[in-house]
NUSEMI-554770 format. One record per residue (C-alpha): x, y, z. Coordinates in steps of 0.1 Angstrom, whole numbers, always signed. Last residue first. Example, Ala and Ser with C-alpha at 12.3 -4.5 7.8 and 13.67 -1.06 7.14 Angstrom:
// residues 2
@east +137, north -11, up +71 $
@east +123, north -45, up +78 $
***
This chain:
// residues 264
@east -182, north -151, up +20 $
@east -166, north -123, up +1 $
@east -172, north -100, up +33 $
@east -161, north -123, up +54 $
@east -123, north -124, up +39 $
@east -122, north -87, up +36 $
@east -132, north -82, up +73 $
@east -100, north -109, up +81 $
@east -81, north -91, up +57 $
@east -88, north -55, up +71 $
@east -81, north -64, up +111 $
@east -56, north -94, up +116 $
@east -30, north -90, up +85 $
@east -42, north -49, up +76 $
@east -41, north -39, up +117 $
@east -9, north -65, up +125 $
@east +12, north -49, up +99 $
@east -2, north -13, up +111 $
@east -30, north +3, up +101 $
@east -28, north +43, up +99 $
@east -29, north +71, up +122 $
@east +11, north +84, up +117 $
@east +31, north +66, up +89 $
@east +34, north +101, up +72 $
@east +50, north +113, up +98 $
@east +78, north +94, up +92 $
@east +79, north +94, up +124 $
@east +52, north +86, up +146 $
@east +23, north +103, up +161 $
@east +1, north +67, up +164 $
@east +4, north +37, up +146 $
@east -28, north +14, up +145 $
@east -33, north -21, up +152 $
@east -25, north -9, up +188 $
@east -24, north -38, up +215 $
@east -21, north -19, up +251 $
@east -47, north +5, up +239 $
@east -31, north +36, up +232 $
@east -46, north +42, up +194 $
@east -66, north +15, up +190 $
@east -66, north -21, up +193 $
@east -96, north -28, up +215 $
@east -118, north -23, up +191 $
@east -103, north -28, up +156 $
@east -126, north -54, up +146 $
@east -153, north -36, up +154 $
@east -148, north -6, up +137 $
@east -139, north -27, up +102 $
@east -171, north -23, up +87 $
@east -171, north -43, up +53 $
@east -199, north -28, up +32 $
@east -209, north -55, up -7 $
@east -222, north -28, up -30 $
@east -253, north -28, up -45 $
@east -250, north +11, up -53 $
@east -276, north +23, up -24 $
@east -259, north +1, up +6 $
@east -225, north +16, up -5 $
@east -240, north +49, up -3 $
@east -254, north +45, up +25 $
@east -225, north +29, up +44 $
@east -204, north +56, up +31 $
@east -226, north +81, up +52 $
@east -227, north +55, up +85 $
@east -190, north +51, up +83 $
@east -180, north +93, up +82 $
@east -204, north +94, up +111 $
@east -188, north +70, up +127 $
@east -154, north +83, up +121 $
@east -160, north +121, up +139 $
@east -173, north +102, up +166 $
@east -143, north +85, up +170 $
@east -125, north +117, up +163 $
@east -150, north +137, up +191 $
@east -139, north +109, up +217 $
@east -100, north +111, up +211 $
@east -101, north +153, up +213 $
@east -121, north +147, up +247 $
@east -97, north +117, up +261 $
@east -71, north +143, up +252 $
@east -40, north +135, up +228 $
@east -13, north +113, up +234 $
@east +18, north +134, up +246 $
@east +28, north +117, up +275 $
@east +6, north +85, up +278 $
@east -30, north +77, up +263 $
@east -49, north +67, up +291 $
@east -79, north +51, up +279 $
@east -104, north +65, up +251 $
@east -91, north +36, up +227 $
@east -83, north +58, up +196 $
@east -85, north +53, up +159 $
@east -122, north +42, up +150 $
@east -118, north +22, up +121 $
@east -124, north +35, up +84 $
@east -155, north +22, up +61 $
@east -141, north -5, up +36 $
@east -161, north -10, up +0 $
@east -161, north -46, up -11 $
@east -172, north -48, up -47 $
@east -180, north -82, up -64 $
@east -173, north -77, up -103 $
@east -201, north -79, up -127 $
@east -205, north -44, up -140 $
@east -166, north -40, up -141 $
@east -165, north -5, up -157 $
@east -199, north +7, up -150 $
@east -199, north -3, up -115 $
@east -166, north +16, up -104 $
@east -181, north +51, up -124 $
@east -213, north +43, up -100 $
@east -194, north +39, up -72 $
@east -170, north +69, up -78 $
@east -202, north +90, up -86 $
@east -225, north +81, up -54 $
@east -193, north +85, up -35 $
@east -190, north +120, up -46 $
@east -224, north +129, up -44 $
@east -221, north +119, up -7 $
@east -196, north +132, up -1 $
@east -205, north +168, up -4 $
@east -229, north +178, up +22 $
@east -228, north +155, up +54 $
@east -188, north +144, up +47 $
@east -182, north +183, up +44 $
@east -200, north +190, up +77 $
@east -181, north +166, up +91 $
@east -150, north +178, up +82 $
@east -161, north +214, up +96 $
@east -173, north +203, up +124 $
@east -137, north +182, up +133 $
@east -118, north +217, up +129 $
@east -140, north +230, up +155 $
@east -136, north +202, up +179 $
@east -96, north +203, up +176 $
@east -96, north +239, up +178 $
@east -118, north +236, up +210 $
@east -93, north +209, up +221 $
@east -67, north +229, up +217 $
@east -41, north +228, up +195 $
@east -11, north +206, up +179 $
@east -26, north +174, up +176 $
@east -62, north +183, up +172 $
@east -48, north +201, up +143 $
@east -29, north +176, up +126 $
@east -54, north +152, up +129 $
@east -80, north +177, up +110 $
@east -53, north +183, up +87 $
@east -50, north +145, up +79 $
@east -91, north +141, up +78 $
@east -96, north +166, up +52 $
@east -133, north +154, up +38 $
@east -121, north +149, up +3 $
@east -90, north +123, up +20 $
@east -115, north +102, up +40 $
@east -138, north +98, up +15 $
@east -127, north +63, up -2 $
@east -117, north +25, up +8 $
@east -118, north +6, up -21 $
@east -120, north -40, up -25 $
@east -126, north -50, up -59 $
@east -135, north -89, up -73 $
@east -146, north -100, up -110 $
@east -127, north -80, up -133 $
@east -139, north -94, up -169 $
@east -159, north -66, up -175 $
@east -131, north -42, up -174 $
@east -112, north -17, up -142 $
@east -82, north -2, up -153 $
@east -100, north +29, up -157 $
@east -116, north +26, up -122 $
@east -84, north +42, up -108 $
@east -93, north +73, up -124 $
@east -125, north +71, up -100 $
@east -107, north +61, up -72 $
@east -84, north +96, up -77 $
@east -117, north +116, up -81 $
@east -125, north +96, up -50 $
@east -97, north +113, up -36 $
@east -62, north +91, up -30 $
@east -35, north +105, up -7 $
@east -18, north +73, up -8 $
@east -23, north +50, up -34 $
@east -48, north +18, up -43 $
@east -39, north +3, up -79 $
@east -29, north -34, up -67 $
@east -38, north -52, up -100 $
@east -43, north -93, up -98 $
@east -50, north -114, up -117 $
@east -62, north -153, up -120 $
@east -63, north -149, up -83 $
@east -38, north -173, up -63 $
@east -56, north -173, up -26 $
@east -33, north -168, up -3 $
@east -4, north -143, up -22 $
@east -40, north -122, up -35 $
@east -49, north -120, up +3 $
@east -19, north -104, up +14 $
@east -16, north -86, up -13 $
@east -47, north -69, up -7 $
@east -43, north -67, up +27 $
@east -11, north -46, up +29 $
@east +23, north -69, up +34 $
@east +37, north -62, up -3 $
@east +31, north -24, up +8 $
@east +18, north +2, up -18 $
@east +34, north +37, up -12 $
@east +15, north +59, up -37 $
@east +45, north +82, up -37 $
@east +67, north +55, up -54 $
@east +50, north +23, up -63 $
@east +83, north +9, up -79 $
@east +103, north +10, up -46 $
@east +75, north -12, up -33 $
@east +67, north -4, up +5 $
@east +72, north -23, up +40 $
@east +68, north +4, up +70 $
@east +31, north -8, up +79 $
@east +13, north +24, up +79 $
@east +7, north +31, up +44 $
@east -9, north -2, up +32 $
@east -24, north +7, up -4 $
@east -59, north +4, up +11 $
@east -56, north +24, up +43 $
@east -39, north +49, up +23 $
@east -66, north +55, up -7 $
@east -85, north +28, up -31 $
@east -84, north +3, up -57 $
@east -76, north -30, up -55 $
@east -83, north -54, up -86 $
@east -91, north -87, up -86 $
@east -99, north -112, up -117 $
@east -108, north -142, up -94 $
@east -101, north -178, up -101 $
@east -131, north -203, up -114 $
@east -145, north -222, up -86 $
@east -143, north -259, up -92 $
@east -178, north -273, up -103 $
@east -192, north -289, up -77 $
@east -198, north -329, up -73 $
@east -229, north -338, up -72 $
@east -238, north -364, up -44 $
@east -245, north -399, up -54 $
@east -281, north -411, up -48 $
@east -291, north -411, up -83 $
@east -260, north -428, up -96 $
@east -263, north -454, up -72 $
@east -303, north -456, up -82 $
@east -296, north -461, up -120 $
@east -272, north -486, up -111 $
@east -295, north -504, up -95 $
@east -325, north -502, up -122 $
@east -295, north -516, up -147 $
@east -289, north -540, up -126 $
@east -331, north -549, up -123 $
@east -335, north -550, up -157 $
@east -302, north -573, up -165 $
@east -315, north -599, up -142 $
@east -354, north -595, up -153 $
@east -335, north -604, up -188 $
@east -317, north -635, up -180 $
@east -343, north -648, up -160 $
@east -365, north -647, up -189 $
@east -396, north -621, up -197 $
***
């Protein structure tokens, strides 16, 4: 072999090797197809900011949904979550739902259990009242949530049978200090954050059991409940209808935060 061609061997053997060695450089990440399903906690009642347009549902431009669609410039986005929502209201929801949706976030159960006339009454009676009206909530998540939750997952999966789905639990809504004039009783606080667990560990099941991606938010609101001295939550407030729900700081620092490490 001449000089010539060793020379043009061994160039070609080092260019080989360069292009070997470089590191691969990743495809971009294609753009979500996201769509927000869910109840109250999901379409941001709490936070005093609404869409005229959304009417009853009450969706906030400052919920976490939007929050995180303004951030991270999905390819869509559909912000379907409304107040007062059942899961047979999820499920409904789930009809705008297709197999190119590629990212949903839902919070459901808290609604079919009661939970707004059980905080009404522990607000207005006595603690037995309170603890008694709590049973009976709980009794309902033990017997017929799960059935429900088992069907609005399964109705979310067959719709968007691709999509990443990040089901939200609820927080716990009271820090068990002192709670002021008119805050309700450390014992009435206690059995509603127990009352919430229990509620988190069924949906967690069920969320577990469909595939589903579970973003517990308890911890992230510790120290930010209900008469703590930095409350992610409102309290009694009027509108009442803005009572025990995340505030602007609960969805900005609490929900997108757990949304954001849930997607990874």
């Amino acid at each position: 072999m001449g000089a010539k061609a060793i020379f043009a061997v061994a160039a070609a053997a080092i260019s080989l090797s360069i292009v070997a060695a470089a590191p691969a450089i990743a495809a971009p990440k294609a753009a979500e197809n996201y769509v927000a399903l869910g109840d109250s906690f999901d379409s941001g009642v709490g936070t005093r900011t609404y869409d005229s347009s959304s009417g009853d549902c009450r969706r906030s431009p400052v919920a976490y949904a939007p929050l995180w669609a303004k951030a991270n410039s999905p390819a869509s986005f559909k912000f379907l979550a409304c107040s007062g929502a059942r899961t047979a209201d999820v499920q409904n929801q789930a009809d705008q739902l297709s197999a190119s949706t590629s990212l949903i976030s839902l919070s459901a159960g808290g609604n079919d259990i009661g939970f707004a006339s059980v905080l009404t009454s522990c607000q207005l009676g006595s603690d037995q009242s309170c603890f008694d009206k709590v049973a009976e909530a709980v009794n309902q998540a033990r017997t017929t949530l799960p059935g429900r939750l088992d069907a609005t997952y399964s109705k979310v999966k067959s719709k968007a049978p691709s999509a990443k789905v990040v089901v939200f639990n609820y927080p716990r809504l009271f820090d068990l200090g002192s709670c002021g004039l008119g805050g309700l009783s450390k014992a009435k606080r206690e059995r509603l954050n127990q009352a919430a667990d229990t509620l988190s560990g069924i949906i967690s099941g069920r969320v577990s059991a469909a595939g589903f991606r579970f973003a517990d938010i308890r911890d992230r609101f510790n120290g930010h409940g209900i008469c703590s001295s930095s409350e992610w939550l409102n309290g009694l407030s009027w509108p009442i209808n803005e009572s025990y729900h995340p505030n602007t700081n609960g969805h900005s620092q609490g929900y997108l935060a757990a949304f954001k490490a849930a997607i990874g």
